[in-house]
N, C-alpha and C positions, 0 to 999 in steps of 0.2 A: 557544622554548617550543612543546610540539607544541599542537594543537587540546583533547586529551582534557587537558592542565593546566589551562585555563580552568578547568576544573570541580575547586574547590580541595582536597576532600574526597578522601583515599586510597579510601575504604570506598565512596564514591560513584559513582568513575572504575572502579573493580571492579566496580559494579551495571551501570554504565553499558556496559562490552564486555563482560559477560554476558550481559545480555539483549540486546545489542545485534550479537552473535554468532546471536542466534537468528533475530533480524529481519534479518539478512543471507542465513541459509539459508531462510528464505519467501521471499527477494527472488528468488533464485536458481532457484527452485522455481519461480514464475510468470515469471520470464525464460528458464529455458529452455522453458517450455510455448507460447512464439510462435515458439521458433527451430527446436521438433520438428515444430509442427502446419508450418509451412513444408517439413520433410523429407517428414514424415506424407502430406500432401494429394498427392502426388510419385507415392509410395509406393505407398497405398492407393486412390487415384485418387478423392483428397475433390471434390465439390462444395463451391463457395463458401461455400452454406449449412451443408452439413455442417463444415465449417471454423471457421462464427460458433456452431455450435451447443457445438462441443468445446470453443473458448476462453467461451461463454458457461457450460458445467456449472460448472465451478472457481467463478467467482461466482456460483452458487448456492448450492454450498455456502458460502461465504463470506457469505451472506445469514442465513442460519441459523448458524453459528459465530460469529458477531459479536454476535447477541443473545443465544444462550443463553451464550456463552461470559463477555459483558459480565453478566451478572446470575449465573451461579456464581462468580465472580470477588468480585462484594460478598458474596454468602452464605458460599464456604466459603475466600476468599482467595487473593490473587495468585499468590504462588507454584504453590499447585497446578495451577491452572486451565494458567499458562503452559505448565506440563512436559507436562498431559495433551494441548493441544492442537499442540506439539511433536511430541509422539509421533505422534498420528494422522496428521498430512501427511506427518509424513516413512515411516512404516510404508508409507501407501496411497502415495506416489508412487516406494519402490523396488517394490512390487505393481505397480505398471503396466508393469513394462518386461515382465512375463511375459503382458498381455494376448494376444489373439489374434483379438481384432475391436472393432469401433467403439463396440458396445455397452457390454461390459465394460470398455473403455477409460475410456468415459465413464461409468461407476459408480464407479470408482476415482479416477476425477480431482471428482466430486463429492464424496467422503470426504475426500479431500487438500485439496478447497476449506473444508469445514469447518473443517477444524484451522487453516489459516490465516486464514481470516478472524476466529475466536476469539483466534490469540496476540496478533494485531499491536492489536487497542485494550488488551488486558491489561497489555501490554509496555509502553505507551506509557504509564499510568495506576499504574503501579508505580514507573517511570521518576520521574514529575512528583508524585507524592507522597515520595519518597525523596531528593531533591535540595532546597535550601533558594531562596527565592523568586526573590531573585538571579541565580541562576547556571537556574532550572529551565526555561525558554524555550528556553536556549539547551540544555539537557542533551537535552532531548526532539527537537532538530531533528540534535542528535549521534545522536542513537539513530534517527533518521531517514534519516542519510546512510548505514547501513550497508546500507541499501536498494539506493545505488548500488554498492557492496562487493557486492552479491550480483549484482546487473543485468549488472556488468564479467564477475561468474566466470563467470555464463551465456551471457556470448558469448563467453568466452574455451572455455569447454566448447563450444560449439557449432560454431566454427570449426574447433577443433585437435580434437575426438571425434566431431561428427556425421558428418561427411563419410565419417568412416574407417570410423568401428564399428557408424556407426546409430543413430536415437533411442531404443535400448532402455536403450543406456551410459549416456546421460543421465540418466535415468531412476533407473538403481541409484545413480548416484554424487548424485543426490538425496534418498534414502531412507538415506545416512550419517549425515544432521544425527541420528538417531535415539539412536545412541551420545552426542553430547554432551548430550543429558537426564540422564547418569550424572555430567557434571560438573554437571551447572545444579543438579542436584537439592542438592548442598550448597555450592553458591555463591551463593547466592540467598537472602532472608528477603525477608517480608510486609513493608509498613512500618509505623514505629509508629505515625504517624497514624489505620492503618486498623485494626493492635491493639485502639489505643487506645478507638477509635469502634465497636468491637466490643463490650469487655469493657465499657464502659459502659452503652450503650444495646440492647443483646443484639439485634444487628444484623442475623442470621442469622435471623431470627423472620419476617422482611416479604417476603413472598411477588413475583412476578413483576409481578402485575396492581397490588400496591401501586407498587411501583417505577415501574412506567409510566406511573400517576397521577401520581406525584409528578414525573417530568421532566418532564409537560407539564403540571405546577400552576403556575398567575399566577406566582409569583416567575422561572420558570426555561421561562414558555410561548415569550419571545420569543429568547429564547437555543437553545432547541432549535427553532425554524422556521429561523432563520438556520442553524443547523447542519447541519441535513437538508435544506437547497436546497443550501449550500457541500459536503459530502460526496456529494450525487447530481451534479452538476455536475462536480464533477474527477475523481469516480469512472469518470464515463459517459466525458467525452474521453479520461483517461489510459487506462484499456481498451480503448477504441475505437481511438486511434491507434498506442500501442505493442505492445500485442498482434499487432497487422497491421505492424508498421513490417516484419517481414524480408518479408513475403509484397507490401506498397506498394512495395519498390524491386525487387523482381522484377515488378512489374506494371509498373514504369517502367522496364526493359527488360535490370535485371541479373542476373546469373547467384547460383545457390545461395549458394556460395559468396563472392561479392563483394557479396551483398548482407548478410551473415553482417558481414568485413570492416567497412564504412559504418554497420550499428547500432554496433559496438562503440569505432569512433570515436566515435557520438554518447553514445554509454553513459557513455564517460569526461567530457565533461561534465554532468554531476550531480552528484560531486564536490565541484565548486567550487561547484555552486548551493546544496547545501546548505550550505555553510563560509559562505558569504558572507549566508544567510539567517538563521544563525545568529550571526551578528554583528550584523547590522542587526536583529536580534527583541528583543536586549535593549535596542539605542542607540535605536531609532526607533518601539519597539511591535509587535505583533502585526497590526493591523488593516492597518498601513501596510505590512510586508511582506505580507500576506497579497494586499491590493488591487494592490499592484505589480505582485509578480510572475504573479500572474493573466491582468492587462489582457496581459505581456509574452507571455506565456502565448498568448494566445488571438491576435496575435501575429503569433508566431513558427506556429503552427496553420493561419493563413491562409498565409502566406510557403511554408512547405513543402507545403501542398497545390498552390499553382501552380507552384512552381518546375517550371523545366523543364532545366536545364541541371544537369551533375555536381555542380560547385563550388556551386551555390545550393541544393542538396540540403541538401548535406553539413552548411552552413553553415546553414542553416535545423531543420537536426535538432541540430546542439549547441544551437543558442539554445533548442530547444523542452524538451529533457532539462534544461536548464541551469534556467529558469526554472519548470520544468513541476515538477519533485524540489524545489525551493526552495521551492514553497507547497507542498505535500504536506508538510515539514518542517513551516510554518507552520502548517498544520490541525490534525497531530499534537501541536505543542506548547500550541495555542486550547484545544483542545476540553475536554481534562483539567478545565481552571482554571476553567470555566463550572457546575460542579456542584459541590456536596459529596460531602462522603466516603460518605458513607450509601449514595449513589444514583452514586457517579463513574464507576462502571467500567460499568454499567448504562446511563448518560447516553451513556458512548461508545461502547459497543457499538451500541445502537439508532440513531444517528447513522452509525457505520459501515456498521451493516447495511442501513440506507435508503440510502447510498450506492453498496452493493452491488447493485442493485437496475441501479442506473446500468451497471454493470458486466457487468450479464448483457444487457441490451437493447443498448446501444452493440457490442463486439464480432458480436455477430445481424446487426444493421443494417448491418451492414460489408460483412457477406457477403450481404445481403439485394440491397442497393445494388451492388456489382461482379459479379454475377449475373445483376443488369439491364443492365449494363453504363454506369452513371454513371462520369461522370469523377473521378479520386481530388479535383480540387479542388475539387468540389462538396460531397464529402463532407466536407470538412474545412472548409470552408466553415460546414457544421453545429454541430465543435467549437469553432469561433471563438467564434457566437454563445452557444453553452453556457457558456462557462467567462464569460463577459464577465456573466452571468446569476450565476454566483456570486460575480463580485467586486465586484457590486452588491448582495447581499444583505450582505458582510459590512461594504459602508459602509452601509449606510442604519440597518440590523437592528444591528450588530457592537457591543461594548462592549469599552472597553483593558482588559488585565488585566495587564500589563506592571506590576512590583516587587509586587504585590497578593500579599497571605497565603491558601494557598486555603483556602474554607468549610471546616468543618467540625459 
C-alpha cells in the first residue's frame, strides 16, 4: 500500500496530489533561490548583506500574500485564491531569469514571494477541510511532504543546471508551474463545508478588520498566541538555516558544486520525516509530534552548527531536514483545525504571515552575522534556542485536536 492509500477516498487522493503538486513547485521555487543566490553572490560579487537582503525580499512578499491571500480565500473561496496566487510566483519568478541587476531582481522576487506565501496556508486549509477527521492530520502532513518533492528537484536543478547554464535556467524552469493552473483550474472544487458556511451565513459580507477580531476573540485568543510564536519560531530557523545551508558548507570550506552535492543528500531526508510524522500525527496527536520533533529539531541545529568534520556535517544536516520538514508537516496539519470555517483560511494566513516575518529577519541576520565574521556555530546556536521557544509554547499554550470534527 503506497503512502497516498492511507487516504481512503479516490476523490480525496486527487485533491490531495493536486494541490499537492502545487505546493511541490513553491517548494522548488524557494529551494532553488538558496542554491542561485550561492551562484548569484559568485557572480555578481554580493556582499553578505546583500545576500540576507535577496533571501530576506521573497519573505516579504510572503508576509503580505499570507494575509491577504488567507482572507480572499474566506471571502471569495479556495479554489480561486490557490490558482491566482499559483500564477503570480510562478509568472514573476520565470521574469527573473531576464533581470539585469540586484534591484529589479529583488522586485521580482518580492512579487514571487507574494504568490507564495498566499498559496501554501490556502492549500493547506482546502486540504484539511476536504478530507474526513480520521484520516485529515495525516492528509495535510501528505500535502506537506511534497515540499520535499520540490526541495530534492531544486537541488537536483541546481547541481545538473546551475553549474552549466546559470541561474537564469533555473529561473525559467520555475516559471513552468504556471501552465499547470490550466489543469488545477478544473481539478479542483471549494469544499462543501465552506459552500456550505457560505450559502448559509452569507460569509463574503465580513470584512478583513471583522475577521481579525474574531481570531483574536476570547474563544480562539490562546490558540492564536500559541500559533504565532510556533509559526515565527520555525519560520525564522528554517529560513535562517536552509536558505544559507549551500552558502554554510562553502563557508566551511567546499566547493560550489560539492556543496550543491551534500544539501541534496540532506534534502533527501525529509521525505521520511514527513512519512514518519504523518504516521505518528494520527497514533500519538498533533502536540506530541509537533513537541518532538522540534526539541529534535533544535537538536540536530546545534549539532550541525559545531560539527567540524565531513561525516558529522553530513550526518547532522539529514537529522536537521529530517526532523525539521516533520514539524513543519505538523504545523501545517495544527493550524487548519484551531478555527472555524467562517474565519479558517484567515486564521492561517495571519499565523503564517506573523511567521513570515521570522523569515525576512533570520536570513538578514545571517548575513548580518558572517559579515562580522561570527562563527557559523554561534549562529546556530541562536536557532537552537528559537525553535526550543516554539516547542514550548505549543505544550504549555497547545490543545489535541487529533479525531476532533472541525468547527464550523
Amino acid at each position: 500500500m503506497s503512502i497516498l492509500e492511507t487516504i481512503r477516498q479516490p476523490k480525496q487522493r486527487k485533491l490531495l496530489m493536486s494541490a499537492g503538486l502545487s505546493w511541490m513547485f513553491d517548494a522548488m521555487d524557494v529551494g532553488m533561490l538558496s542554491f542561485i543566490i550561492a551562484d548569484l553572490s559568485l557572480k555578481w560579487q554580493l556582499s553578505p548583506e546583500q545576500t540576507g537582503l535577496f533571501t530576506s525580499i521573497n519573505s516579504i512578499g510572503m508576509v503580505f500574500g499570507a494575509a491577504i491571500a488567507g482572507y480572499m480565500a474566506d471571502k471569495y473561496g479556495r479554489k480561486s485564491v490557490l490558482l491566482w496566487t499559483l500564477l503570480i510566483f510562478s509568472l514573476a519568478t520565470g521574469l527573473s531569469a531576464a533581470a539585469t541587476g540586484f534591484v529589479v531582481l529583488c522586485i521580482l522576487r518580492f512579487i514571487a514571494g507574494f504568490g507564495l506565501g498566499g498559496e501554501l496556508p490556502v492549500a493547506s486549509t482546502l486540504v484539511s477541510e476536504s478530507v474526513q477527521s480520521k484520516d485529515r492530520g495525516r492528509a495535510v502532513v501528505l500535502l506537506e511532504s511534497f515540499w520535499a518533492a520540490g526541495w530534492i528537484a531544486s537541488a537536483l536543478i541546481a547541481y545538473f543546471v546551475i553549474p552549466k547554464y546559470g541561474w537564469q535556467a533555473a529561473f525559467i524552469i520555475g516559471g513552468l508551474p504556471a501552465l499547470y493552473a490550466l489543469y488545477l483550474r478544473r481539478a479542483i472544487e471549494d469544499p462543501p463545508r465552506y459552500t456550505k458556511q457560505t450559502a448559509e451565513k452569507g460569509n463574503r459580507a465580513a470584512s478583513f478588520r471583522q475577521r481579525f477580531k474574531s481570531v483574536w476573540a476570547k474563544p480562539h485568543r490562546r490558540a492564536t498566541i500559541m500559533l504565532w510564536v510556533l509559526w515565527f519560531t520555525v519560520v525564522f530557523s528554517y529560513y535562517g538555516m536552509f536558505l544559507w545551508l549551500p552558502s554554510v558548507m562553502m563557508l566551511k570550506g567546499f566547493s560550489l558544486v560539492k556543496s550543491f552535492e551534500y544539501v541534496l543528500i540532506m534534502t533527501l531526508a525529509q521525505l521520511p520525516g514527513y512519512f514518519t510524522a504523518a504516521y505518528f500525527i494520527e497514533k500519538f496527536g498533533r502536540k506530541f509530534v509537533l513537541v518532538l520533533y522540534l526539541v529534535l529539531t533544535a537538536v540536530s541545529a546545534a549539532w550541525f552548527g559545531l560539527a567540524t568534520t565531513e561525516g558529522a556535517l553530513i550526518a547532522a544536516g539529514i537529522c536537521l531536514s529530517f526532523f525539521n520538514l516533520g514539524a513543519w508537516g505538523g504545523m501545517y496539519a495544527y493550524t487548519p483545525e484551531l478555527y472555524p470555517t467562517s474565519v479558517r483560511s484567515t486564521g492561517v494566513g495571519l499565523a503564517a504571515s506573523f511567521g513570515r516575518v521570522g523569515g525576512i529577519l533570520a536570513p538578514y541576520m545571517v548575513g548580518m552575522l558572517v559579515a562580522r565574521h561570527y562563527e557559523i556555530g554561534y549562529i546556530f546556536v541562536i536557532f537552537f534556542v528559537t525553535i526550543l521557544i516554539g516547542a514550548a509554547a505549543v505544550l504549555w499554550l497547545g490543545t489535541e485536536t487529533k479525531g476532533k470534527e472541525l468547527e464550523d
